[in-house]
TORKOL-724175 format. One record per residue (C-alpha): residue number from 1; x, z, y. Coordinates in Angstrom, 3 decimals. Layout:
SITE seq        x        z        y
SITE NUM        X        Z        Y
...
***
This chain:
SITE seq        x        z        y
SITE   1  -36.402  -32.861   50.414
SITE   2  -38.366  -34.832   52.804
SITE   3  -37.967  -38.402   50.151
SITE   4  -39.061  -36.239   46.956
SITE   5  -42.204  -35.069   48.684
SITE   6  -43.112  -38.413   49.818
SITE   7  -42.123  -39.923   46.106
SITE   8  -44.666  -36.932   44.808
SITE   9  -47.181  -37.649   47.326
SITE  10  -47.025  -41.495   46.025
SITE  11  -47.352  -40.555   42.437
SITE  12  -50.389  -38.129   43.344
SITE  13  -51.966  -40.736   44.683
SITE  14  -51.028  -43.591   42.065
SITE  15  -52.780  -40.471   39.722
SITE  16  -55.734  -40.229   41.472
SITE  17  -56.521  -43.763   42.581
SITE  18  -59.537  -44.966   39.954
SITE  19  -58.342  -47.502   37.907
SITE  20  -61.313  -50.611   38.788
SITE  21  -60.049  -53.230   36.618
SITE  22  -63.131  -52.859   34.573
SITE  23  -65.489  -54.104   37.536
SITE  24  -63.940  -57.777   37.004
SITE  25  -65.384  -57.878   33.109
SITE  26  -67.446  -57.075   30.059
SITE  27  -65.243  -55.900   27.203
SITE  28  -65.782  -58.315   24.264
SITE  29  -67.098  -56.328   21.837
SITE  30  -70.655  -55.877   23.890
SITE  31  -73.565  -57.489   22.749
SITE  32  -74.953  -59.878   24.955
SITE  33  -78.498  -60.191   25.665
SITE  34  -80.951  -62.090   28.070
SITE  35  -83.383  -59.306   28.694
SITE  36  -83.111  -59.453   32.821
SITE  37  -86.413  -60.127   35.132
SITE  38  -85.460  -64.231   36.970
SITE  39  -86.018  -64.373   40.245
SITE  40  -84.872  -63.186   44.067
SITE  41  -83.253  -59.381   44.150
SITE  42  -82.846  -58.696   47.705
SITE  43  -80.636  -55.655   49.795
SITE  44  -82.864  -53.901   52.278
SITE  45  -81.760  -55.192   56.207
SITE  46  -82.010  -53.171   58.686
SITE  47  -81.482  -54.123   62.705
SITE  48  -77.260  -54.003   63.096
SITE  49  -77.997  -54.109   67.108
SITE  50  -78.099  -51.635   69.588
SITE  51  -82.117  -50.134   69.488
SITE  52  -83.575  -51.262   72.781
SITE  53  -80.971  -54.111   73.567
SITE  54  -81.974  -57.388   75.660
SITE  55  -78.680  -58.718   75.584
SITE  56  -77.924  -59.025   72.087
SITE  57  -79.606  -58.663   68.729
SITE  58  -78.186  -59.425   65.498
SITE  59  -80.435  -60.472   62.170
SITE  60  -78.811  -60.839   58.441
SITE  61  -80.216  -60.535   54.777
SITE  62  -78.433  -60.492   51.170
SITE  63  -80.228  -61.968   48.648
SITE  64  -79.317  -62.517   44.643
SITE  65  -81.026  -65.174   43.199
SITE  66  -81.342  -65.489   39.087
SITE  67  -82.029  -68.689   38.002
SITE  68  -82.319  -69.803   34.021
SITE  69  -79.707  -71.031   31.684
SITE  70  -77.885  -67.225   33.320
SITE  71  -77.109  -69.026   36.708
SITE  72  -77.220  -67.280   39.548
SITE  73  -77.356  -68.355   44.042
SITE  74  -75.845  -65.297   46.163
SITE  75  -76.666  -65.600   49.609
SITE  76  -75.161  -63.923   52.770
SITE  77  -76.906  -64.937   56.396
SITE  78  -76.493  -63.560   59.685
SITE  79  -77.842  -64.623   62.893
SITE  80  -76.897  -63.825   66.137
SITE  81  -79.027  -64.013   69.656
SITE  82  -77.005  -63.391   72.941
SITE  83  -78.453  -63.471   76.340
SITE  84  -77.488  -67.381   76.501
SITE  85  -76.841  -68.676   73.234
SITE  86  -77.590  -67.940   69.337
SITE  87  -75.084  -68.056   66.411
SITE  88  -75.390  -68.584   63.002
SITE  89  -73.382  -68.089   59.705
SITE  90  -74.198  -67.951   55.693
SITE  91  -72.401  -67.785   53.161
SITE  92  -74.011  -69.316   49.521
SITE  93  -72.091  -68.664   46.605
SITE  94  -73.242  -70.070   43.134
SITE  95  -72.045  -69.200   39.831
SITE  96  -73.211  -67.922   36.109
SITE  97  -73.929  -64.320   35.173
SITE  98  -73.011  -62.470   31.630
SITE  99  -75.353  -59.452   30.544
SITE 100  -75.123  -56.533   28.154
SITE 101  -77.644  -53.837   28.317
SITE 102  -77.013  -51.892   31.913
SITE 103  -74.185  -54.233   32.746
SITE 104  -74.320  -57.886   34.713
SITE 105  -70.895  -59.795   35.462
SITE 106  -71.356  -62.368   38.566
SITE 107  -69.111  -64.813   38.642
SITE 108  -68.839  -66.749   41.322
SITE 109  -67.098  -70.256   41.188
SITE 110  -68.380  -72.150   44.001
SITE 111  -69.570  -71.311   47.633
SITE 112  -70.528  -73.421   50.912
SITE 113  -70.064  -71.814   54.328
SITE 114  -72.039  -72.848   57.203
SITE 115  -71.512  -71.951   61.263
SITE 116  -73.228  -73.163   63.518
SITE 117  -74.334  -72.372   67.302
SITE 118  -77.173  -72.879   70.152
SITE 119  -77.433  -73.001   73.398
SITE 120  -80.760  -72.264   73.039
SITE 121  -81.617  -67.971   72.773
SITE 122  -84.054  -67.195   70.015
SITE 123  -86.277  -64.087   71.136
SITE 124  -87.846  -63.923   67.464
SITE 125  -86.888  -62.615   65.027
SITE 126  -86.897  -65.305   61.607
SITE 127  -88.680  -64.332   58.563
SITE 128  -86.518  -61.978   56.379
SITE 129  -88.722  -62.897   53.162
SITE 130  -86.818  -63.872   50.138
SITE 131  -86.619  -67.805   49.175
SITE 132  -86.734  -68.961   53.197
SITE 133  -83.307  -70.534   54.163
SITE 134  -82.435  -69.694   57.695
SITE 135  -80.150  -72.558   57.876
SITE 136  -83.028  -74.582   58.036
SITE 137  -84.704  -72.371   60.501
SITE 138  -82.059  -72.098   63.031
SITE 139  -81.393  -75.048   65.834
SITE 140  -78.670  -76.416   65.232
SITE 141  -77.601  -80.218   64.443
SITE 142  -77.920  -81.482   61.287
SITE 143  -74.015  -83.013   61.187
SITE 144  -72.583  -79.356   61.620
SITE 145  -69.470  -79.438   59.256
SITE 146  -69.604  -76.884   55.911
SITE 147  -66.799  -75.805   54.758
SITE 148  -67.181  -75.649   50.460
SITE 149  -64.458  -74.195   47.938
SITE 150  -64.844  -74.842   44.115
SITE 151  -61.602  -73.361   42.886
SITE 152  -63.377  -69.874   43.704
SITE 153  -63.029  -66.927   40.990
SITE 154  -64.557  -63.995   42.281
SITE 155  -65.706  -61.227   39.400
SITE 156  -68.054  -58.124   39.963
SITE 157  -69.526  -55.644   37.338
SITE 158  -73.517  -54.947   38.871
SITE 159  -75.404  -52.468   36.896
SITE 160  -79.145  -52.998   36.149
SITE 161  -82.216  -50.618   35.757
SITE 162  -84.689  -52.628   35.069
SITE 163  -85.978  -53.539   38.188
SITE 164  -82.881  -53.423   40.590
SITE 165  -79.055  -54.533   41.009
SITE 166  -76.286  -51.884   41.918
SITE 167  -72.662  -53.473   42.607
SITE 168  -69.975  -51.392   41.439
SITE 169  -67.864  -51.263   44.518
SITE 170  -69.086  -52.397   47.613
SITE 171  -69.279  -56.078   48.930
SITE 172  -71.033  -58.127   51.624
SITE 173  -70.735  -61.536   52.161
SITE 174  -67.963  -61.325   49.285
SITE 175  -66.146  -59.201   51.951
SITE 176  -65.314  -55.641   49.261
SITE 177  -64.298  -52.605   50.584
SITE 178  -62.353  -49.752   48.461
SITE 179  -65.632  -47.842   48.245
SITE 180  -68.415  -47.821   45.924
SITE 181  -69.963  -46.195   42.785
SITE 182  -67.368  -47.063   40.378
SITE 183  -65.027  -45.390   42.523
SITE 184  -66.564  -42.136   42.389
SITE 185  -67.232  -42.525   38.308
SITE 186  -64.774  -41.248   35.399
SITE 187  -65.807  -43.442   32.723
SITE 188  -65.948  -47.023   32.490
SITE 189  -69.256  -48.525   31.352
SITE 190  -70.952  -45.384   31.212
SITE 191  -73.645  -43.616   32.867
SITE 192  -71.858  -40.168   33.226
SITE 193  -73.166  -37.733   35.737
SITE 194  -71.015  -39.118   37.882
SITE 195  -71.855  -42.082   37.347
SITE 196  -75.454  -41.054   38.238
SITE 197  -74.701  -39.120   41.390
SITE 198  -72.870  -42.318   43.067
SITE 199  -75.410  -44.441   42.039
SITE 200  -78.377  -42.397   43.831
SITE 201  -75.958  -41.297   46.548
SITE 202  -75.046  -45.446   47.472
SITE 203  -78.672  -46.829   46.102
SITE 204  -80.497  -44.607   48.786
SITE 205  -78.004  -45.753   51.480
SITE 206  -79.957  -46.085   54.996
SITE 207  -77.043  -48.396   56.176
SITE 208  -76.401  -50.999   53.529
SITE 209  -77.594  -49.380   50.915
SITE 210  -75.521  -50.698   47.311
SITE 211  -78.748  -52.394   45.827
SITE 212  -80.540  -55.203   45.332
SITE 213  -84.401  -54.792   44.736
SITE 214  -86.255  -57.192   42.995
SITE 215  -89.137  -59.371   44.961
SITE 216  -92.305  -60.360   42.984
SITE 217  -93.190  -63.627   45.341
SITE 218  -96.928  -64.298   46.090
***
């Protein structure tokens, strides 16, 4: 008794469990097109540190980066200030992006990671603008190893609205979690009212909101 409920709990949730496959692709049969605004698309930060803290405060920004010829620069940073010492870390992957209508596939073939520390502690905060590398910014030495892959493959579906990116299942630092709005959709490549709903519920996010605004530079 106790081994057929378990087997029927396993095929409930086999039944249930969204099938994301479609997240990794465009089907063929799309048009493509080229109709996408260049430039830097970045996720609102907030402060990840305790409100108040003198001990410890911890920076980061996301930032998506369009570039012609449908390449693309994704980059992760986050910096770290302790009462005696500062960390760094960023992760830059690069790759080419594929468009039709709503839909944008990243793919990412290539990334350099960078860590790096200080014995130094940095009480201000750097500039969280859009096109300022804080690995240029932070002190540390110049001969600090990077560690690059180029036999990367990493695939996500983003959808587009004209003026903002939405990944379909959530991702940071090209860390995903089994979350997102495609999970809580019913139809692949279609803005259902489901579809809808996830995407205002994870776009309006006050922690890590699923989005990527576009930045009009100066």
């Amino acid at each position: 008794m106790v081994l057929i409920l378990s087997v029927s709990v396993l095929l409930f949730g086999l039944q249930c469990a969204p099938k994301l496959d479609w997240i990794r692709s465009l089907p063929s049969d799309f048009p493509r097109d080229q109709n996408i605004a260049l430039g830097f698309y970045s996720r609102p930060a907030e402060k990840k540190s305790a409100f108040g803290s003198k001990t410890f405060h911890l920076y980061w920004k996301e930032e998506i980066h369009l570039q012609t010829n449908s390449k693309f620069t994704k980059t992760w940073s986050e910096w770290k200030v302790y009462e005696d010492h500062s960390e760094f870390q960023q992760k830059e992957g690069r790759g080419t992006f594929e468009k039709s209508g709503d839909w944008i596939l990243f793919q990412t073939n290539d990334m350099i990671e960078l860590e790096c520390n200080s014995n130094q502690k940095i009480k201000t905060p750097p500039p969280s603008l859009p096109n300022k590398d804080w690995s240029k910014l932070f002190p540390c030495s110049p001969l600090e190893p990077q560690n690059r892959s180029s036999m990367m493959d990493h695939r996500l579906l983003y959808f587009y609205d004209g003026k903002s990116l939405y990944p379909l299942q959530y991702e940071s630092g090209y860390n995903e979690a089994n979350f997102g709005i495609a999970w809580e959709s019913n139809l692949p490549y279609t803005k259902s009212s489901l579809f809808e709903k996830a995407k205002l519920k994870y776009g309006k996010k006050e922690f890590q909101p699923h989005v990527y605004n576009h930045v009009k530079l100066d």
